[in-house]
N, C-alpha and C positions, 0 to 999 in steps of 0.2 A: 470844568463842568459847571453849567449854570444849577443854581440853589432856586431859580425859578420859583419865587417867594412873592407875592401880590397881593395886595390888602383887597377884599373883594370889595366893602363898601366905594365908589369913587363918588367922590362930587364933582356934579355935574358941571357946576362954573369954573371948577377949574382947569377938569378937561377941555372945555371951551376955551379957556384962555389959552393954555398951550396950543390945543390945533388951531385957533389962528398964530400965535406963535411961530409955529410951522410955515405957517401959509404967505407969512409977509417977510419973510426975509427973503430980499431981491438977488436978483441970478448975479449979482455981478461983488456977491459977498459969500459966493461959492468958493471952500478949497479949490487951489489948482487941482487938477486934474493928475490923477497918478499917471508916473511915465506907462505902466500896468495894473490893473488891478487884478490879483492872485484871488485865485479861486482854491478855498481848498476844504479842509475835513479834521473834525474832532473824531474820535469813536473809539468807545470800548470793545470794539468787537472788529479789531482792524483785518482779519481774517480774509472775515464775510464782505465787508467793506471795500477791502483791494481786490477782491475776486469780481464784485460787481460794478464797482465804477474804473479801477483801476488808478495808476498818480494819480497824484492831482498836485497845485500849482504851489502849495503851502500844506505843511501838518500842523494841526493846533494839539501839543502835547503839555500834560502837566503831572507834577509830583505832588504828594501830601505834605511832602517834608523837601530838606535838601540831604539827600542819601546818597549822592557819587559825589567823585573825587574827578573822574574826568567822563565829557561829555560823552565817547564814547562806550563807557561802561551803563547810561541810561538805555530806560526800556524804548525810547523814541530814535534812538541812532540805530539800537539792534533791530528795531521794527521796519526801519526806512533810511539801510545809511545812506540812500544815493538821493535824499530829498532836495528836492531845488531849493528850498526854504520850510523854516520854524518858527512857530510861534509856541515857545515856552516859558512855562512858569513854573516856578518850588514857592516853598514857603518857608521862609526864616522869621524868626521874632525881630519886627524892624528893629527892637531895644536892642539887638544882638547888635544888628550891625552899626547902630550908632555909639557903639562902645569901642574905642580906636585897639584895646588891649583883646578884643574876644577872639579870640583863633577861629570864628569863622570866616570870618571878614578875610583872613590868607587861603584858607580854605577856596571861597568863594571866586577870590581874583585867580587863584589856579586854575578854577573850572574854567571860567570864562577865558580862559588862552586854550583853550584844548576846544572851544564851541566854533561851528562854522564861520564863518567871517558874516555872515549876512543873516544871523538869526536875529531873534526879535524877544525879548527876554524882560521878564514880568517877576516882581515877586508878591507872592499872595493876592491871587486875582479875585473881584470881589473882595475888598477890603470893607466894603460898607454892609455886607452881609454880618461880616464876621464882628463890625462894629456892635451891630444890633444886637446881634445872639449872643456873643462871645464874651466881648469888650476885654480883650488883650492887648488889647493898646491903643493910644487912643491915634484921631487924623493926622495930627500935629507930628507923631514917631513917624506914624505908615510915611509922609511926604518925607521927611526930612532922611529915612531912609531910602526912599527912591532914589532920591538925588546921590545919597552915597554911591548906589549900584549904579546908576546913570554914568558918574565921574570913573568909577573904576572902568567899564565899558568905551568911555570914549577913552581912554586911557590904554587899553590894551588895542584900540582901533587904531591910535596912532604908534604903537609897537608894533600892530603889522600887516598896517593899511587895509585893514576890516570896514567893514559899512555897519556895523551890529548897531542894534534898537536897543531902545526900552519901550516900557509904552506902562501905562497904569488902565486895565481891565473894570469895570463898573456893570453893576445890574442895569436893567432899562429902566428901572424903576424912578433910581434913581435920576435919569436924564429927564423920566416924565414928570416928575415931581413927587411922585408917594410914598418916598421912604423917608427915613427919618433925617439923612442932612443932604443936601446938595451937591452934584459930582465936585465943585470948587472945591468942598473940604476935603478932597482927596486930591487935588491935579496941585503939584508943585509950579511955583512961579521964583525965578529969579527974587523980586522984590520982597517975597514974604521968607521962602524957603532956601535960597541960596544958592538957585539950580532949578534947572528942568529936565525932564525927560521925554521923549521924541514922539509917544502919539499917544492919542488918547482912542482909549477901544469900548467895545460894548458884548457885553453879552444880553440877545435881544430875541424874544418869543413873542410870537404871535400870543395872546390868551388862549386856554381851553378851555371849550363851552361843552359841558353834558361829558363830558371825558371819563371814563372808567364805570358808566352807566351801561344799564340795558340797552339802548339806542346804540351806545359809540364806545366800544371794545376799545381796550389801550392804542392808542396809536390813528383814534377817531375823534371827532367833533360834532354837532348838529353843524355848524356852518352860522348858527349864530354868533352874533358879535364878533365877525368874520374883519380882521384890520389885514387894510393892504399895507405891503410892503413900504410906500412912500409914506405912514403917516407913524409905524413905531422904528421906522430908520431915522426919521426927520428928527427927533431928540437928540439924539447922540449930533447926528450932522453939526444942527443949528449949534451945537455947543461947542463944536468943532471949528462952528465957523467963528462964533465968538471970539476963540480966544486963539485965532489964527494958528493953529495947532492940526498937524495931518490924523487922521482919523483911520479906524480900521474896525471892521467886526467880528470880533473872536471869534461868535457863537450865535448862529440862526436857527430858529426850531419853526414850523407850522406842522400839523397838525392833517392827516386828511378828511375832507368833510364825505359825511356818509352819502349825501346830496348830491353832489358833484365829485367825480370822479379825476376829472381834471384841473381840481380848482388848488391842490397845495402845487401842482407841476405848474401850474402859472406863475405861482405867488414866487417861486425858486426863481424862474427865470425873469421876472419885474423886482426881486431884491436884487439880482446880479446885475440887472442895467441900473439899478437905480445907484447903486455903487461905482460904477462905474461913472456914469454920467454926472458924480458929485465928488468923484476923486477919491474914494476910498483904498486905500492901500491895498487891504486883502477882506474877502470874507468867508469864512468856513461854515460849512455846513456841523449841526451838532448830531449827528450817528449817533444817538444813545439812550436810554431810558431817564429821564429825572424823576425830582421828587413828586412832580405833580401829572404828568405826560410820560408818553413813549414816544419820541422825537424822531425813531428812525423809519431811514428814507425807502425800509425793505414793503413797506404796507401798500397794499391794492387792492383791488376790485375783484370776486365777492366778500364785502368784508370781513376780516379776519384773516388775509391770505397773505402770506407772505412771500415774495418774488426779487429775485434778483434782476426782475426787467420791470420795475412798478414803473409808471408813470414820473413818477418823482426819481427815480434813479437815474433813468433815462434824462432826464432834464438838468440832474447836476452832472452828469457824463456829458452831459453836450458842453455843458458851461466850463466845466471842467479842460475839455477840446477847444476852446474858442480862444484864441489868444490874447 
């Protein structure tokens, strides 16, 4: 779940420097193209969520802690054992795992033999959140911890012949430049860290303008400061492209504008192509309430109504069916 956290003040020159940032990295310094790009779904409320859009192509599930022993005993196998793909996270103290003697670490390499062969497996997403707030450890642990889970992972891939990920999850904030360190101090490299792991992801929201006001009921906007899909995806990308690393987006939230009625169902279907057309592995829609917004995709037309056929459900149902 994104912590969807944004410093309001921004400066102007350096929004300007990033969106040309954006804008001049040339097509031919694009990731390759995913063989697929998966389409798929976060949500607290998987209920209401399978009843309205039905599978979808990836589940993006996560723990607080690390509380099972095998993967079938999680709440994401009992919710969807027959999922074509996972994108999962827990949360361990990287200190733990970089301690060769802590009996998580066997713990851990257990679970990961008991996980589908083709999941995709994170620990502590948003670690730059948790930098800010928390400071339980510093970038230096969270990387060098990666790489531990990264090695055990390809390690049980070659025990039996799995495709399993890792990938390190980050706020957009982050990729736009306004929080406090850079996604580098979180993405492990061979030369510094001693290892890598396989994608680098984003948890990425449009902003809320007027949100939780008379105007715009939870789950609404004025439509101002309305960002399309190509210009807070292009961060994460361009970062992607940098460091020739495949990319994926955990987590997309807009917002619907009280103005326009079909303007978040557009914005759905120009992030799926824009993913698609830049090589993104998977992106998931976020079905949920945050700290700051109500993110799901049940909101329509008069507002305040909630439908199992909104405009926006309809649109990740198509994308969801498109192959």
């Amino acid at each position: 779940m994104t912590t969807d956290r944004r410093p309001r003040p921004l400066v102007l020159l350096v929004t300007a420097a990033f969106a040309l940032a954006a804008l001049v990295v040339p097509a031919s310094a694009r990731p390759a193209a995913a063989a697929t790009t998966r389409v798929g779904a976060a949500s607290t409320d998987w209920a209401w969520f399978d009843s309205a859009v039905g599978q979808v192509q990836i589940y993006r599930d996560f723990e607080r802690g690390f509380n099972y022993t095998t993967w079938q005993q999680t709440a994401a196998y009992q919710r969807h054992p027959n999922a074509p793909a996972n994108d999962y996270s827990f949360k361990i103290l990287p200190q733990r795992l970089l301690d060769p003697a802590d009996p998580i670490r066997a713990r851990l390499r257990d679970f990961i033999a008991t996980t589908p062969k083709n999941i995709i497996l994170t620990n502590h997403h948003e670690p730059d959140w948790d930098y800010k707030y928390l400071k339980t450890y510093t970038p230096d642990q969270y990387r060098r911890a990666m790489v531990v889970l990264a090695n055990m992972v390809r390690a049980q891939n070659a025990a039996d012949g799995g495709t399993r990920r890792t990938s390190v999850i980050l706020m957009d904030v982050s990729f736009s430049g306004y929080w406090v360190l850079p996604p580098s101090e979180w993405w492990p490299t061979d030369a510094r860290d001693g290892g890598h792991v396989d994608l680098i992801a984003g948890d990425i929201y449009a902003l809320p303008h007027a949100t939780n006001t008379p105007c715009c009921p939870p789950g609404y906007t004025d439509g101002i400061k309305w960002q399309k899909p190509s210009y807070i995806l292009s961060f994460l990308r361009n970062f992607a492209v940098a460091n020739n690393t495949p990319w994926a987006i955990s987590e997309i939230g807009y917002l619907e504008d009280v103005n326009n009625p079909d303007r978040k169902a557009a914005a759905l279907r120009d992030a799926v192509a824009y993913a698609k057309a830049n090589g993104a592995q998977h992106i998931s829609y976020f079905d949920a309430v945050g700290p700051r917004a109500d993110w799901r995709l049940r909101w329509s037309t008069p507002v305040g109504t909630a439908s199992k056929t909104s405009k926006a459900v309809l649109a990740w149902k198509a994308a969801v069916a498109t192959p």
